[in-house]
C-alpha positions as CSV (number, residue, x, y, z in Angstrom):
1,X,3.3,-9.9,-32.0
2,X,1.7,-10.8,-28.3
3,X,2.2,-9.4,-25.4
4,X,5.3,-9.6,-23.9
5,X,4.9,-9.0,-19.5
6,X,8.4,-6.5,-18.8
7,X,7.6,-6.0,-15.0
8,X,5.2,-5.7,-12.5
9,X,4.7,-4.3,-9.0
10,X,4.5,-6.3,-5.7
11,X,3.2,-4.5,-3.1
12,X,4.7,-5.0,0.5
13,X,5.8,-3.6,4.0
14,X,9.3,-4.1,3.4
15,X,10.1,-3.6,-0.2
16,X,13.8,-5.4,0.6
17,X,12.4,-7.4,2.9
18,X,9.9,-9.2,0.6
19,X,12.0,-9.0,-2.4
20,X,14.8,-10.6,-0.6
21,X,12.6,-13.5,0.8
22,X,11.8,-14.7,-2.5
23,X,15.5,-13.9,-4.2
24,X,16.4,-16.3,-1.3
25,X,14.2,-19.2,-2.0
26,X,15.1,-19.2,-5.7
27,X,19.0,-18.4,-5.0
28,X,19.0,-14.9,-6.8
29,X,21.2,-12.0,-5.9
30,X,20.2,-9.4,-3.9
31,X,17.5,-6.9,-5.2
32,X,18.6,-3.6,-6.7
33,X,17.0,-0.3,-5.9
34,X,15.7,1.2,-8.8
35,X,13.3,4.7,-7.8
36,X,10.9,3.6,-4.6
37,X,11.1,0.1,-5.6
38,X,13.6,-3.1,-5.2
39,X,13.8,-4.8,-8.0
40,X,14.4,-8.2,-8.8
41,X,14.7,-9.4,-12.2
42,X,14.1,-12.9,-13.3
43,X,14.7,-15.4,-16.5
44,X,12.7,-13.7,-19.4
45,X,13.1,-10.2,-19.1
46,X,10.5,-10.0,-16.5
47,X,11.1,-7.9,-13.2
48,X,9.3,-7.8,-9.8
49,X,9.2,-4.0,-8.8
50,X,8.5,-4.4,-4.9
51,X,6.9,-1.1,-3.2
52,X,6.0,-0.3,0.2
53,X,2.7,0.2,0.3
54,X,1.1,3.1,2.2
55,X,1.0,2.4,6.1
56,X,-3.1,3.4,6.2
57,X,-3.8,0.4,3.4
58,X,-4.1,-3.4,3.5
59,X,-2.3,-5.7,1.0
60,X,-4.3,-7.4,-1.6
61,X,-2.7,-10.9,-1.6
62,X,-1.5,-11.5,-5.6
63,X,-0.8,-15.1,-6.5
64,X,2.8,-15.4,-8.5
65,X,3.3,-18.4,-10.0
66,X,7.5,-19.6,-11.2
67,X,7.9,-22.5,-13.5
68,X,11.3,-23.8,-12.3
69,X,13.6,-26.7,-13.6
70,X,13.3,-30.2,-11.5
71,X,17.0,-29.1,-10.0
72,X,15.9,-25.6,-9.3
73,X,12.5,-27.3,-7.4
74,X,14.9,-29.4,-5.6
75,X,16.9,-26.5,-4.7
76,X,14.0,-24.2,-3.5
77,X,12.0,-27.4,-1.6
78,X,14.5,-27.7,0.1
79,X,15.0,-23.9,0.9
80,X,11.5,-23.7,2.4
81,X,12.1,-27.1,4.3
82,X,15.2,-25.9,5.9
83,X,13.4,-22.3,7.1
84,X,10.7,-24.7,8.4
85,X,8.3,-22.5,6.1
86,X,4.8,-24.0,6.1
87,X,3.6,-25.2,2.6
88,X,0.6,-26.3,0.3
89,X,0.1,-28.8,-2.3
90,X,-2.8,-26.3,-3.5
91,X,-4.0,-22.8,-3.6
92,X,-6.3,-22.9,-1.0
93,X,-4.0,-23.9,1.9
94,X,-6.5,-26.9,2.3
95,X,-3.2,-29.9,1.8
96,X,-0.2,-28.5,4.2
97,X,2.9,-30.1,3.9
98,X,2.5,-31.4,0.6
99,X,3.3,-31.0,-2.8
100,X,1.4,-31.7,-5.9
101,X,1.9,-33.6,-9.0
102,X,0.3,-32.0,-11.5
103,X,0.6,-32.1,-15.2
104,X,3.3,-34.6,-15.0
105,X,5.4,-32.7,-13.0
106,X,5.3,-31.6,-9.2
107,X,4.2,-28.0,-7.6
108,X,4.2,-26.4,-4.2
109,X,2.4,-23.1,-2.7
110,X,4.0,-21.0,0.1
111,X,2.8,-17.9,1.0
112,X,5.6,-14.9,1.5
113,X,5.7,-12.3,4.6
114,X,3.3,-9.8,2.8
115,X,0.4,-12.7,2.0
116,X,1.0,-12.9,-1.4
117,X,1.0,-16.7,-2.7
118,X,4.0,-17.9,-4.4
119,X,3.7,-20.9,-6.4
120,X,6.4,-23.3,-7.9
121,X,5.9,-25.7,-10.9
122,X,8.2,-27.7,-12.6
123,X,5.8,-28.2,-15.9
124,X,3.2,-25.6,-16.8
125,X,-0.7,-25.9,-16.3
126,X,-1.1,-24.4,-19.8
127,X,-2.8,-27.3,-22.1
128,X,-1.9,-27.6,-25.8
């Protein structure tokens, strides 16, 4: 039986803060508090714990990537457009203001307040 991911931790300056940025842009509810974290679950079983990191340490940026329907792209495109959020058609920031097309379907990178890059696809990279 593989693998199955259940959760993992997002480290931040604002654990509601962060967490709510993203539950925004995909039209979630508000994150719970669950222990020091706020939580916000997502289709699958999986859950992103957000924690406020210590105030001595630096954030490592994590890349967390969403496959979303074509509606739900639509929905959260428009989202980032609306908050005048800037945006990538690639990882490396190196095409603002554009969206990709990749694997027959379209992608977009945005980066949330902690530095972590948030990625949305509508088909997945993974290759049969």
């Amino acid at each position: 039986m593989p693998a199955r991911l259940d959760h993992t931790i997002v480290l931040s300056r604002d654990r509601f803060a962060s967490a709510r940025f993203l539950a925004e842009l995909i039209g979630e509810p508000e994150p719970k508090p669950f222990g020091p974290f706020a939580s916000l679950p997502l289709d699958g079983g999986v859950t992103l714990d957000y924690l406020d990191s210590s105030p001595d340490s630096d954030i490592v940026s994590q890349h967390l990537a969403f496959l979303v329907s074509e509606d739900e792209f639509d929905e959260i495109f428009t989202r980032m457009k609306d908050r005048e959020l800037p945006y990538w058609a690639d990882p490396r920031h190196e095409q603002p203001q554009r969206i990709n097309h990749h694997h027959g379907g379209r992608g977009v990178y945005l980066d949330d307040p902690d530095g972590h890059s948030l990625e949305f696809i509508t088909h997945t990279y993974i290759v049969d």
